[in-house]
N, C-alpha and C positions, 0 to 999 in steps of 0.2 A: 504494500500500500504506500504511494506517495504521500508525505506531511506536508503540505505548504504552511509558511510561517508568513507573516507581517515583514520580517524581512527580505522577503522577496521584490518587495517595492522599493527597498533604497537603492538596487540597482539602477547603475546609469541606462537611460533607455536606447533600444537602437538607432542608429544617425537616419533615421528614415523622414522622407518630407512631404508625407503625407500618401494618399492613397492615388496608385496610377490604374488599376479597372478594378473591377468585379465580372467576375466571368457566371455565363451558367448555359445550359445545355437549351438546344431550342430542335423542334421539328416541324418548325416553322417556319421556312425561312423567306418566302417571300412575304407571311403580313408582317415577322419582325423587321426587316428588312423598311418596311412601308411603314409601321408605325414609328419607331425610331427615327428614322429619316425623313419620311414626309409629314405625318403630321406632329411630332414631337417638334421636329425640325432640327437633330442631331446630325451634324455633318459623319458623313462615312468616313474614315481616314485614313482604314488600313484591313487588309484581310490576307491570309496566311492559310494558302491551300497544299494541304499536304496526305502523303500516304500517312497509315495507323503508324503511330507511337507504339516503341516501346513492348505490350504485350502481343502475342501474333493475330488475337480476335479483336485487336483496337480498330476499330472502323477504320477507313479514310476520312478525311473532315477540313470543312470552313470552319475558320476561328476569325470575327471579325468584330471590329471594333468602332465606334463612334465617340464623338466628340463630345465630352458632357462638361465642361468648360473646367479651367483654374489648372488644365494639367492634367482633369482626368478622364478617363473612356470607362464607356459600359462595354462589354463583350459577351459573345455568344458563340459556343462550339456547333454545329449544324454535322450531325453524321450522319452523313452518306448510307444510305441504304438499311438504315438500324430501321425500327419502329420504338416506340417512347418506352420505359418500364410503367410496370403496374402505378409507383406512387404519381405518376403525374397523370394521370386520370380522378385523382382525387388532390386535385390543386385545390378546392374549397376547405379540405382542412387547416383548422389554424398552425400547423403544425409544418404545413409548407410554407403557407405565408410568412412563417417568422423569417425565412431567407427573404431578403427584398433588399433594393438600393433606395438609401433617401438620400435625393443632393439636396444643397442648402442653401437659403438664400440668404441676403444681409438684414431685409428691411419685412414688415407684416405687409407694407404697399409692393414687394414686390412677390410676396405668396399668394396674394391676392390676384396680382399681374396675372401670376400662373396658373392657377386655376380657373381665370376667366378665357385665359388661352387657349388651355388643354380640352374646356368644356365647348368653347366653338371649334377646336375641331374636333366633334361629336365621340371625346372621352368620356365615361360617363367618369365623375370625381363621387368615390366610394363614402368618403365622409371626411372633414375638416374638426381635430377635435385638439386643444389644449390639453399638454399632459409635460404635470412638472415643469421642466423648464423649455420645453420647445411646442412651439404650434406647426402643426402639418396638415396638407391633405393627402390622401392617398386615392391611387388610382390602379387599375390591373394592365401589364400590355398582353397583348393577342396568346401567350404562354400559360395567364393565369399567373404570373411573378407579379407581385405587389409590390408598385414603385411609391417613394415617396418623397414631397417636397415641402421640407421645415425651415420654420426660420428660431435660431437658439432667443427665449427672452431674452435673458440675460448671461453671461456666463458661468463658469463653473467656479464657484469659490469653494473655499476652505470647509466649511461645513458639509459640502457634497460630498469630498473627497474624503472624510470621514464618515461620515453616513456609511459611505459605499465600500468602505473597507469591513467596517462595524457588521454590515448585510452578508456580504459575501465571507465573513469570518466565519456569521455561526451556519451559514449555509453549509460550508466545506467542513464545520464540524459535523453536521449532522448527519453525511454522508461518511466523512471516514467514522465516524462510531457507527457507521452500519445499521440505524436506525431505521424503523419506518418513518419514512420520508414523503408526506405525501400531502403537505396539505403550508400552504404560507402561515398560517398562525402558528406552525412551529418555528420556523426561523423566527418572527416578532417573537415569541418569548427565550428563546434563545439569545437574542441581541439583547431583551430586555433584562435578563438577569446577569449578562455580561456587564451591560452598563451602568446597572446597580452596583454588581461588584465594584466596578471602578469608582462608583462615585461614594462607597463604602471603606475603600482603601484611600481615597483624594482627602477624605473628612477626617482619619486614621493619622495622615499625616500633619495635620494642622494642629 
């Protein structure tokens, strides 16, 4: 069993400058093709046709990519003569839609921009909702992949980034003790008696 500790964060992080695609499989290739490109209006800017990679039952495949601005592309592998596996027949579960790309905008006037863009050209916009610190709407392209477009309130400060260590601490306890794990109000009271402790031990010193 791996232990991850809290020290794991004071690593320097990788020299990485931010995200260049997100790839995902499509057997679609002329409406992705059309929705991307013509009514999203992502310029095309590069596509890599090659025999199978690697194992000897890797397809042949287009691997192609579009322009989603600041630096980065969306991409899509298209293979040649496969048919789709069983899970993407059931793209309505939320279980696939948690894969999804959200790009991001600066401003709420220009989320707004884009959803009044997306929706003339007749994407239907799934829903527009506030959650914590970002506003998004979300919409599906012709795959079933849930795209979406946020704009951050505010940034991340110092409290978030506590929260979120605090959350994912007693998360990854409750998995390595092997518990039944199966419902969010365990992790809340796991963070909760953590934080007790600490604020039990903070009073201890004073």
């Amino acid at each position: 069993m791996t232990t991850l500790t809290s020290s794991t964060t004071a690593r320097q992080p990788i020299p990485i400058a931010g995200v260049h695609h997100t790839a995902r499989p499509t057997w679609k290739l002329t409406e992705t093709v059309h929705f991307y490109r013509d009514l999203l209006g992502l310029p095309l800017v590069h596509a890599i046709s090659a025999r199978g990679w690697g194992p000897e039952d890797h397809a042949d495949f287009l691997h192609f990519f579009f322009d989603s601005g600041n630096h980065s592309t969306i991409a899509f592998f298209f293979y040649i003569g496969t048919t789709p596996p069983d899970f993407v027949a059931v793209h309505d579960d939320y279980r696939y839609r948690a894969s999804h790309t959200a790009w991001r905008v600066d401003t709420r006037e220009a989320l707004l921009d884009c959803r009044a863009k997306i929706e003339a050209a007749g994407i239907e916009v799934k829903y527009q909702i506030r959650h914590e610190v970002i506003e998004s709407i979300y919409f599906n392209d012709p795959n079933g992949y849930s795209l979406e477009v946020t704009w951050q309130v505010r940034p991340f400060e110092a409290v978030d980034i506590q929260d979120a260590a605090r959350t994912l601490e007693a998360g990854m306890a409750l998995e390595q003790a092997q518990q039944p794990f199966q419902k969010i109000d365990q992790v809340w009271l796991k963070k909760g008696a953590a934080l007790a402790q600490a604020f039990d031990q903070a009073q201890e010193s004073h």
